[in-house]
FIKOLZA-1660 file (N, C-alpha, C; in steps of 0.1 Angstrom, whole numbers, plus 5000, padded with zeros to 4 digits):
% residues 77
   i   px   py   pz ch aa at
   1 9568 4760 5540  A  X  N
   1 9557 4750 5542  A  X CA
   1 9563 4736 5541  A  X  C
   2 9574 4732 5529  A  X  N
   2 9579 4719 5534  A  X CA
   2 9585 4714 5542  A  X  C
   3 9591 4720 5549  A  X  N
   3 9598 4721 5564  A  X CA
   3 9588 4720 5572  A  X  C
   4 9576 4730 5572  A  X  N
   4 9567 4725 5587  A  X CA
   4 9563 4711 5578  A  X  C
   5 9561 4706 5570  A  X  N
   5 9553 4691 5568  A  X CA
   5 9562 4682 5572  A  X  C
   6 9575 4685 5566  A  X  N
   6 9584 4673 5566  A  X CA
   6 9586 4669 5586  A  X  C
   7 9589 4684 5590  A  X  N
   7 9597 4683 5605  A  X CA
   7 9582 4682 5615  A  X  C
   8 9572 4688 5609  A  X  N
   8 9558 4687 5622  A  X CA
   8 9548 4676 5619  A  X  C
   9 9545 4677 5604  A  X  N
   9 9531 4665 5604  A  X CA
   9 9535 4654 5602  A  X  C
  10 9548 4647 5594  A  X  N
  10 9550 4636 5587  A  X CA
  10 9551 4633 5604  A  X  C
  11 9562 4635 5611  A  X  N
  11 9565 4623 5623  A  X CA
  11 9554 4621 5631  A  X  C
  12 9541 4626 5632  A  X  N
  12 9529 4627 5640  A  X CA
  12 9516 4619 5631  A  X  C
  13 9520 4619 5619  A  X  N
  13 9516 4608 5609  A  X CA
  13 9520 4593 5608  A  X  C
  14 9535 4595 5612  A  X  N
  14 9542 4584 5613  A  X CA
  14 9539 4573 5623  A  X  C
  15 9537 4582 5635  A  X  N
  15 9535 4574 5644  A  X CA
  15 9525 4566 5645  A  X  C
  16 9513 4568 5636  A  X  N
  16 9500 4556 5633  A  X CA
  16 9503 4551 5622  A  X  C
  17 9513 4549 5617  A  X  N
  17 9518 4536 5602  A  X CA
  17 9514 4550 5587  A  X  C
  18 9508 4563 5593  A  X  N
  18 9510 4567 5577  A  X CA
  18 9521 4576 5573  A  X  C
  19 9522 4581 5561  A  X  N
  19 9529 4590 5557  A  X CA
  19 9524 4602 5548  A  X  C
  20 9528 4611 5547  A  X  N
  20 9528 4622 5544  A  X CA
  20 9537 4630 5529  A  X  C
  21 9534 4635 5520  A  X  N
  21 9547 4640 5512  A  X CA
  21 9545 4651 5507  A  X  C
  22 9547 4663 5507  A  X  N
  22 9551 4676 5503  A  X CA
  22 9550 4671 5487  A  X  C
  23 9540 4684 5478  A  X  N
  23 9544 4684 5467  A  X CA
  23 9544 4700 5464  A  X  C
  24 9536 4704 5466  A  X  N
  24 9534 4721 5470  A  X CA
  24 9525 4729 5477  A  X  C
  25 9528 4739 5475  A  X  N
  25 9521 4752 5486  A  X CA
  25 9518 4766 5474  A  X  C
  26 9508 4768 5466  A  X  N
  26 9502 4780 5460  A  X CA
  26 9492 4781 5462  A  X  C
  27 9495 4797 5460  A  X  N
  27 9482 4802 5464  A  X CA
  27 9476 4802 5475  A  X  C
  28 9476 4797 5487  A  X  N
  28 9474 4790 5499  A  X CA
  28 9471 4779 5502  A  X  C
  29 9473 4772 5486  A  X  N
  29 9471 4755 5489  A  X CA
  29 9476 4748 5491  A  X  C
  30 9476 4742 5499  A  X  N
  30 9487 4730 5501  A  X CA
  30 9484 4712 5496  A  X  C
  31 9496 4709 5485  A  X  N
  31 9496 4695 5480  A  X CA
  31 9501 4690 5486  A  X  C
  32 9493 4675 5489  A  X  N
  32 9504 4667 5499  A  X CA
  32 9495 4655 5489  A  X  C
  33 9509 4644 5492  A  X  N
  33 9505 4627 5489  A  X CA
  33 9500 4622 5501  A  X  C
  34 9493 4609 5507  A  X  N
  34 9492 4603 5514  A  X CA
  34 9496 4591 5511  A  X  C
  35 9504 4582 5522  A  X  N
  35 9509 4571 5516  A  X CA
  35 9509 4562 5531  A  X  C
  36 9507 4547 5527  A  X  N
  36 9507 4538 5540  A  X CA
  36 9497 4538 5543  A  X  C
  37 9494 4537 5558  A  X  N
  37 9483 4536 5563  A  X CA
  37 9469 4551 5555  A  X  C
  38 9479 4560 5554  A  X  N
  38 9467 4574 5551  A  X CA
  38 9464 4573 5538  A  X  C
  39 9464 4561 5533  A  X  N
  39 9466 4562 5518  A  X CA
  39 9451 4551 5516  A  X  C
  40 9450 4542 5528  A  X  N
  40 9440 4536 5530  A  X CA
  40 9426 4540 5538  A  X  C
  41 9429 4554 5545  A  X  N
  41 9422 4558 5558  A  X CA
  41 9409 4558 5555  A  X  C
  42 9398 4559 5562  A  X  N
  42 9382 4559 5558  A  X CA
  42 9381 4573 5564  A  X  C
  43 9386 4583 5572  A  X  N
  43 9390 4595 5579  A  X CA
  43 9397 4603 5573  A  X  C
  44 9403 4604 5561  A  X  N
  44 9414 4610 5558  A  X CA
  44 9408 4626 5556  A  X  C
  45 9396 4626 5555  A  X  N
  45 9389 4640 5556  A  X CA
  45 9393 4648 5570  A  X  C
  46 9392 4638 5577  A  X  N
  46 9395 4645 5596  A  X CA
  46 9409 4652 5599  A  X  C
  47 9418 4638 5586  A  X  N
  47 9433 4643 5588  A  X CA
  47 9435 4660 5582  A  X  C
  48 9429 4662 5569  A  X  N
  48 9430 4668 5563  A  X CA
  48 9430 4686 5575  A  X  C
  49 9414 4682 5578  A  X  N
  49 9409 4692 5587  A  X CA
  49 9418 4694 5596  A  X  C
  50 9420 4685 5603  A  X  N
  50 9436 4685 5609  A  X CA
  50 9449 4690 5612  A  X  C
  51 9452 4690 5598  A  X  N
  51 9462 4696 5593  A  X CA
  51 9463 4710 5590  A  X  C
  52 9449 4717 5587  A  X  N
  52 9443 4722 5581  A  X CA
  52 9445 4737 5598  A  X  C
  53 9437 4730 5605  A  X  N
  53 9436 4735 5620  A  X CA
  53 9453 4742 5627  A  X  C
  54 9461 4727 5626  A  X  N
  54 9480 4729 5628  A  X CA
  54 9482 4741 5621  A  X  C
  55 9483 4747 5609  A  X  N
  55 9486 4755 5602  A  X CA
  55 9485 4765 5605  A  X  C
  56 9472 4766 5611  A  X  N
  56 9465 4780 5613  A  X CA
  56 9471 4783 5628  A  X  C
  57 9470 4771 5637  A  X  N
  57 9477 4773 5649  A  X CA
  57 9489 4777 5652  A  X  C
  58 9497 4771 5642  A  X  N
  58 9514 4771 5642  A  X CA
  58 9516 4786 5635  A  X  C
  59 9511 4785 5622  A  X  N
  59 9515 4798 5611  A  X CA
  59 9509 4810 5612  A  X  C
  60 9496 4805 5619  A  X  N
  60 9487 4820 5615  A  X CA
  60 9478 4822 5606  A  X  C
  61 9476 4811 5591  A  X  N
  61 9471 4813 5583  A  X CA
  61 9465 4802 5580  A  X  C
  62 9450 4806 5569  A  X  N
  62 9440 4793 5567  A  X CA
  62 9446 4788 5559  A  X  C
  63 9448 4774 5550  A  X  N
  63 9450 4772 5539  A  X CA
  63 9439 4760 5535  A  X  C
  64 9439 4758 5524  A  X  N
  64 9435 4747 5517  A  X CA
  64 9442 4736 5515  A  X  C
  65 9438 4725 5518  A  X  N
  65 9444 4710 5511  A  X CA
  65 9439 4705 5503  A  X  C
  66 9448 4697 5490  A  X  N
  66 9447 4690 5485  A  X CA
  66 9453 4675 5485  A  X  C
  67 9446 4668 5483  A  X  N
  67 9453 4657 5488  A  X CA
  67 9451 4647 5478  A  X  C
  68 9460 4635 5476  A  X  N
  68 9462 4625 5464  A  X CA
  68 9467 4614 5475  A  X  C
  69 9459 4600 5472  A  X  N
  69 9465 4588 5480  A  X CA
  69 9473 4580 5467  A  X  C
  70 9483 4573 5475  A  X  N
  70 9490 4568 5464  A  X CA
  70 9495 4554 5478  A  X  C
  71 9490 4543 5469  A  X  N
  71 9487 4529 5476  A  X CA
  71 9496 4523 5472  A  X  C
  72 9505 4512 5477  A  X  N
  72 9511 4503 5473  A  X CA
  72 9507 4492 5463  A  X  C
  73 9510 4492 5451  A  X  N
  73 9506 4487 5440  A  X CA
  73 9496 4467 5444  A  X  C
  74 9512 4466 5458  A  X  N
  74 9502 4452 5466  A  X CA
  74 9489 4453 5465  A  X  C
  75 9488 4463 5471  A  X  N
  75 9472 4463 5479  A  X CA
  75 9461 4461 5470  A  X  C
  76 9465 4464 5457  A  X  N
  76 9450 4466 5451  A  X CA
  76 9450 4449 5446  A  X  C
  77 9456 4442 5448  A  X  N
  77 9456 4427 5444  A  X CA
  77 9444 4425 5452  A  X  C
% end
């Protein structure tokens, strides 16, 4: 599962200014960070579903997400 994040969703994330980061996969859940633009999104629920959909498409299986944004300390000035 960090291989499909790092090699399929981060660069497809990338390409709209966000980023993506693998923390783990139990149980069928999957942790990820959001950073950059997805760290700010008002959508990030859609990405989630999203991602959520890829998975199932690519792997075969449902999983759950969890997700944590983590902002550039700038921003919150």
């Amino acid at each position: 599962m960090e291989r499909y994040v790092r090699e399929v969703l981060q660069p497809k994330l990338q390409a709209d200014g966000g980023w993506v980061e693998y923390v783990s996969f139990e149980f069928n859940t999957l942790k990820l960070i959001f950073r950059g633009e997805c760290s700010k999104c008002l959508i990030l629920d859609r990405c989630i579903e999203w991602i959520k959909s890829e998975v199932k498409r690519d792997m075969g299986f449902d999983i759950d997400v969890e997700s944590e944004r983590k902002k550039p300390y700038f921003w919150d000035k």
